[in-house]
C-alpha positions as CSV (number, residue, x, y, z in Angstrom):
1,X,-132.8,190.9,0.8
2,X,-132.7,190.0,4.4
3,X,-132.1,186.7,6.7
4,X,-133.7,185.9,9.3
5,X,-133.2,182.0,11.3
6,X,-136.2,181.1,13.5
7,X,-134.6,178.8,16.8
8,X,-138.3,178.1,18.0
9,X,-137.6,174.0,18.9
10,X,-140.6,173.7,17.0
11,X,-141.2,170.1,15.2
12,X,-141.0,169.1,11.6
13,X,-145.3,168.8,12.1
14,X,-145.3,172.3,13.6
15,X,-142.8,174.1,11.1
16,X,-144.3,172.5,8.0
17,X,-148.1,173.6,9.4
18,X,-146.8,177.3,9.5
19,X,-145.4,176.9,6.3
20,X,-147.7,175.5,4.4
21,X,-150.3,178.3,6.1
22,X,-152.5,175.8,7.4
23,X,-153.4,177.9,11.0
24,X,-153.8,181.3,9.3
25,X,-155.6,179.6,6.0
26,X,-157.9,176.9,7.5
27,X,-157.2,174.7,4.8
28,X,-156.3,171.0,5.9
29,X,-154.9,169.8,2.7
30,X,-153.2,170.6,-0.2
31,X,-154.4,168.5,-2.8
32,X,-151.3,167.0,-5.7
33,X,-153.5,167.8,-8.6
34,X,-153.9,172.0,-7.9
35,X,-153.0,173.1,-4.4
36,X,-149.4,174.1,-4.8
37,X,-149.3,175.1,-8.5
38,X,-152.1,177.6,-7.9
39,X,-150.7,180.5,-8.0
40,X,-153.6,182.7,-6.3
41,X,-152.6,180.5,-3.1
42,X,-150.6,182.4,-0.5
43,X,-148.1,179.7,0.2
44,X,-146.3,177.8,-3.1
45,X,-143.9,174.9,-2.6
46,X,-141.1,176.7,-5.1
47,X,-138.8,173.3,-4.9
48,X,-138.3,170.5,-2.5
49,X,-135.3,167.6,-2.4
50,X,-136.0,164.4,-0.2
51,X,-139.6,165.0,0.4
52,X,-142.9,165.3,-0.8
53,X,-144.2,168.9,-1.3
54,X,-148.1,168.4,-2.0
55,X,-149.2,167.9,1.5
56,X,-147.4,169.0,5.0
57,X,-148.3,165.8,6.6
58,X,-146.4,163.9,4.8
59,X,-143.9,166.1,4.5
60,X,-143.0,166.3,8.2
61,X,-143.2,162.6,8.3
62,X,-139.9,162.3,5.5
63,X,-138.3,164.8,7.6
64,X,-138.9,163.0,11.0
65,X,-137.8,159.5,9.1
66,X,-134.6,161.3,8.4
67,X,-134.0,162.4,12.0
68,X,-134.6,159.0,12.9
69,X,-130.6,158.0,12.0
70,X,-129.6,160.3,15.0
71,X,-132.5,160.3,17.2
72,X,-130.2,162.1,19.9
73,X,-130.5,165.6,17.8
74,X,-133.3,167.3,19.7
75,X,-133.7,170.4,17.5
76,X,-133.3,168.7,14.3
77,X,-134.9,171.4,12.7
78,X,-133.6,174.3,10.4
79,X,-135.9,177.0,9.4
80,X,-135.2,180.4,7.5
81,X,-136.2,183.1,6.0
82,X,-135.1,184.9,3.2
83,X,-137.5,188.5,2.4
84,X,-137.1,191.0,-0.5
85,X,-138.4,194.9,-0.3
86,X,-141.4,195.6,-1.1
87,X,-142.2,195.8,-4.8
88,X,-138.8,193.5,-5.4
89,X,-140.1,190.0,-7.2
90,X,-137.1,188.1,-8.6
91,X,-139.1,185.4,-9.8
92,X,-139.3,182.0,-8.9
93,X,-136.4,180.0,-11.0
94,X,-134.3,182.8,-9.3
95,X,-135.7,182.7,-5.9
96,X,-134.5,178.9,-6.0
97,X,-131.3,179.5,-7.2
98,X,-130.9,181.8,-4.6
99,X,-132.4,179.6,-1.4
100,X,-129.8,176.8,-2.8
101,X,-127.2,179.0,-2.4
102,X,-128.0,180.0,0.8
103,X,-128.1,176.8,1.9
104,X,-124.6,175.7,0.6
105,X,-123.3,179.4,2.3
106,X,-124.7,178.2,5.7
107,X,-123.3,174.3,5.8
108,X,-126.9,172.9,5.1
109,X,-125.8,170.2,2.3
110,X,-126.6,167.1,1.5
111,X,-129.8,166.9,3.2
112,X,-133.6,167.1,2.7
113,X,-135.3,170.8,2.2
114,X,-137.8,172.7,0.8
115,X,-138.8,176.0,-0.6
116,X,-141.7,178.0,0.0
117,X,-142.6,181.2,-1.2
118,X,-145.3,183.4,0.8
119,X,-147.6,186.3,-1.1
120,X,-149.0,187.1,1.8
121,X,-147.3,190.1,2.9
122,X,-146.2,193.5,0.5
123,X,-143.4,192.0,0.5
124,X,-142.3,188.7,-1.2
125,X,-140.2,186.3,1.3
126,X,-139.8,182.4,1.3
127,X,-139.2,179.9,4.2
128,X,-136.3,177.6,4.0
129,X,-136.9,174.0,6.0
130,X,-134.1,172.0,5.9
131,X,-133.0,168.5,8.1
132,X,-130.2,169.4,10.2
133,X,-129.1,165.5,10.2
134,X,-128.1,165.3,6.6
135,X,-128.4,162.1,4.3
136,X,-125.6,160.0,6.1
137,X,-127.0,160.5,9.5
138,X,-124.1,163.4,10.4
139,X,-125.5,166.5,12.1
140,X,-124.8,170.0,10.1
141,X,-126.0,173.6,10.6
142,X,-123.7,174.0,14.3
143,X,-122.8,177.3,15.3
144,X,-123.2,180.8,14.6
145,X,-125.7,180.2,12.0
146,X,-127.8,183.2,12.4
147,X,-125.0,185.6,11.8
148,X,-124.0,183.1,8.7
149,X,-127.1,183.5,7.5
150,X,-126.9,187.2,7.7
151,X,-123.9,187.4,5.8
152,X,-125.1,184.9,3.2
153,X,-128.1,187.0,2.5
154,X,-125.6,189.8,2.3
155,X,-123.3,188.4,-0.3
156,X,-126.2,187.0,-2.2
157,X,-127.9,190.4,-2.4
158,X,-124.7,191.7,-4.2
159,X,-124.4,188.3,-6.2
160,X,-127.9,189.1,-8.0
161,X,-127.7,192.9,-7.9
162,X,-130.7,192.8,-5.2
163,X,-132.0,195.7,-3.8
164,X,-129.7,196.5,-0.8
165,X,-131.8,196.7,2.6
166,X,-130.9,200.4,3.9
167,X,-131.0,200.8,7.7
168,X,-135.1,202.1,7.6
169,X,-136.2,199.7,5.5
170,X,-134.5,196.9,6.9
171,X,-136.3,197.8,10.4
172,X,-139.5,198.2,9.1
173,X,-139.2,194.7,7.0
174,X,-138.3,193.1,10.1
175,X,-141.4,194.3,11.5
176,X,-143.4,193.3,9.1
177,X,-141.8,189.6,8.2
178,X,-142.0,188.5,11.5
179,X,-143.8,187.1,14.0
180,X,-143.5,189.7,17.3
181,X,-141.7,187.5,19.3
182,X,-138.9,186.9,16.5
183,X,-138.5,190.1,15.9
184,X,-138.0,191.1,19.8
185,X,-135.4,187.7,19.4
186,X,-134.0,189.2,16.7
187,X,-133.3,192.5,18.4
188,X,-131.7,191.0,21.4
189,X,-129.2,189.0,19.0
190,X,-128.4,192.2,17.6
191,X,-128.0,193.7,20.6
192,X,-125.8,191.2,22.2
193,X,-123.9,190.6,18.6
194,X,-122.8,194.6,19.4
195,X,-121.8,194.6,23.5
196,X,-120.1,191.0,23.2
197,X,-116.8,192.4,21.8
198,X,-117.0,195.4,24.0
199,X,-117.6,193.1,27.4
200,X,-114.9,191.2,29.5
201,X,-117.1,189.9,31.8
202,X,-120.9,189.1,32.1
203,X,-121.4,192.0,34.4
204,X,-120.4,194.5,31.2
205,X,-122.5,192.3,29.1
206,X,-125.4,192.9,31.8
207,X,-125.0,196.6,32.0
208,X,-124.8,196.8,28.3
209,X,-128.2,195.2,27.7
210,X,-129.6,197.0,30.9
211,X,-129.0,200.2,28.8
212,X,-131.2,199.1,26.0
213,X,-133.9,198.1,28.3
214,X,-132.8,194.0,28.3
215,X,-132.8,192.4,31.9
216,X,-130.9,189.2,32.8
217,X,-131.9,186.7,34.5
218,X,-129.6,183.2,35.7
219,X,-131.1,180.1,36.6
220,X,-129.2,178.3,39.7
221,X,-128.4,174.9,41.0
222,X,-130.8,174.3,44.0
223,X,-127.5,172.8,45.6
224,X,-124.3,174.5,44.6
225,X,-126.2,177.9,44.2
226,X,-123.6,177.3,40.8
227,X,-125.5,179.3,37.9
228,X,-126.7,176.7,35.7
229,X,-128.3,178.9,32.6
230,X,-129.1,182.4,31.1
231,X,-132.0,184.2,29.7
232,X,-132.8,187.8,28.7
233,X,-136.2,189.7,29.1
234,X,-136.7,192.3,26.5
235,X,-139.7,194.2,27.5
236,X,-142.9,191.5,27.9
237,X,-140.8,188.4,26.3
238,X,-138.3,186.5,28.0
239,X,-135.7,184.1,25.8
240,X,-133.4,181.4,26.9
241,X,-129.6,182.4,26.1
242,X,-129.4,179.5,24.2
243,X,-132.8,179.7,21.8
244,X,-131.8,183.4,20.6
245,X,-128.4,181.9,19.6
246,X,-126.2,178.9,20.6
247,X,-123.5,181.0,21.1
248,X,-125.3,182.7,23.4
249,X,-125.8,180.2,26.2
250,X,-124.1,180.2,29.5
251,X,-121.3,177.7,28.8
252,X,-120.5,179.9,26.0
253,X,-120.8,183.1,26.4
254,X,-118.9,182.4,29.4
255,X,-116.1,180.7,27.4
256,X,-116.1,183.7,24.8
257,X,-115.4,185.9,27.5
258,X,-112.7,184.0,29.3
259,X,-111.1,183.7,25.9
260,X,-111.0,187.5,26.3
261,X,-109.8,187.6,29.6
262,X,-106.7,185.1,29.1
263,X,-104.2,187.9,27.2
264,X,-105.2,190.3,30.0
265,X,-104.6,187.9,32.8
266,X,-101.4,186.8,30.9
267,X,-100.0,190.6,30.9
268,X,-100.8,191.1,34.5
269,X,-99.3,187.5,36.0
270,X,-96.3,188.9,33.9
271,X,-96.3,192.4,35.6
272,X,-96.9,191.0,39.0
273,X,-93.7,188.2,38.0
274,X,-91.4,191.3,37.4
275,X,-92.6,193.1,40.4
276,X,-91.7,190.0,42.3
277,X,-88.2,190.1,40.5
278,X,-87.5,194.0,41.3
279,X,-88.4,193.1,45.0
280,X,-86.2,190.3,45.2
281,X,-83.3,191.8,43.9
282,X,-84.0,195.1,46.0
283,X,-84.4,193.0,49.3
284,X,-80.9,191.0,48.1
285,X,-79.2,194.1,47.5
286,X,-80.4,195.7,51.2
287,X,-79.3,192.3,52.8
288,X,-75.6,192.5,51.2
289,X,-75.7,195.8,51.8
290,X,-76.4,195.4,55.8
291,X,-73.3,192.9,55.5
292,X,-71.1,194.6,54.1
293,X,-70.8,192.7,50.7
294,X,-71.5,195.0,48.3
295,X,-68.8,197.6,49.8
């Protein structure tokens, strides 16, 4: 089973469309009596908490009400993905056990969601939609939450005796779950996730990504000529620092790497100190010396 967290700053109205297949099907509702307990439909609502399920309308509307208490959160809105190999069918008590957990693994608690399982592909996968202002109005899901959702899948997987995703399969699932442009997202996250640790500066970062094929690109201040923001193109898509991870903006990927840079910095203000010391001493010594004090 593999993750996968779509930062799109798409709407509730938007997400819950996709969701609910209404583009790709052409159906505009899903009618209470029969829609979402048909099985032969390619999108079923497995579970929802906090809003209505039988129509995605009215289901973005109890999401939006929600983001209402903190108005000031612009992305409000979580959406994942969890995807089994092909042939893999846990069934759907399970699959819900397992999105729950998920959710309480990534910090998304106490808040509205839903579950909803897709048949459309050889491979059975869910979307996760979830409120990122939870039911007291506080805003949850910061940070690193791809990577957390990763690892959740990860320990999940192992929890249920899943099929482990090798390395070929996972690429070719990736492929095939998502949409092209999250997938080319998804690659620069992983390629970034690897050259972070191995860069001090943003010129290592830069030549790192150049390597794979991954331009950078800085927006400036029309003023200062102060870089203001980041993006990466990675062949014909181009994505904002910030929308292929938070952590990845300018503001902090700068920070990470300064972070880096301090115990470096430290050790060399402390060799240059000594040097300073050694000098001083040598320069006192020759001065004595040329007085005849130290005879």
């Amino acid at each position: 089973m593999i993750s996968k967290v779509f930062i799109t700053g798409q709407t509730f109205a938007e997400t819950c469309r996709y969701v609910f297949q209404e583009q790709k099907e052409g159906i505009k509702q899903h009618p209470a009596a029969q829609g979402l307990e048909n099985q032969s439909k390619q999108a079923v609502v497995l579970y929802a908490e906090g809003v209505r399920r039988h129509d995605h309308q009215l289901m973005a509307e109890d999401f939006a009400r929600q983001h209402r208490f903190t108005p000031e959160k612009e992305k409000p809105v979580f959406h994942g993905m969890l995807s089994f190999p092909a042939g893999e069918n846990p069934g759907d008590s399970r699959m819900i056990e397992i999105a729950r957990k998920y959710l309480e693994e990534i910090g998304m608690t106490r808040t509205q969601f839903a579950i909803v399982k897709h048949t459309d592909k050889e491979h059975l996968h869910m979307h996760i939609i979830a409120n990122r202002v939870d039911n007291d109005g506080r805003i949850i899901g910061k940070g690193l939450i791809i990577e957390r959702g990763i690892k959740a899948a990860q320990k999940l997987t192992r929890e249920y005796k899943l099929t482990p995703e090798h390395t070929k399969n996972l690429g070719k699932t990736h492929l095939d779950a998502l949409h092209e442009p999250d997938a080319y997202r998804y690659r620069l996250y992983q390629a970034i996730k690897e050259l972070l640790p191995r860069s001090h500066t943003l010129a290592d970062l830069e030549k790192g990504l150049l390597e794979q094929g991954i331009s950078t690109r800085y927006r400036y201040d029309r003023q200062t000529g102060a870089r203001q923001g980041i993006s990466f193109r990675i062949e014909q898509y181009c994505f904002q620092g910030s929308k292929v991870d938070p952590a990845y903006s300018l503001r902090n990927l700068t920070a990470t790497l300064e972070l880096k840079q301090q115990p470096e910095q430290k050790l060399q203000l402390e060799k240059e100190k000594q040097q300073n010391e050694e000098q001083s001493l040598e320069r006192s010594w020759k001065q004595r010396h040329s007085l005849g004090l130290g005879l």
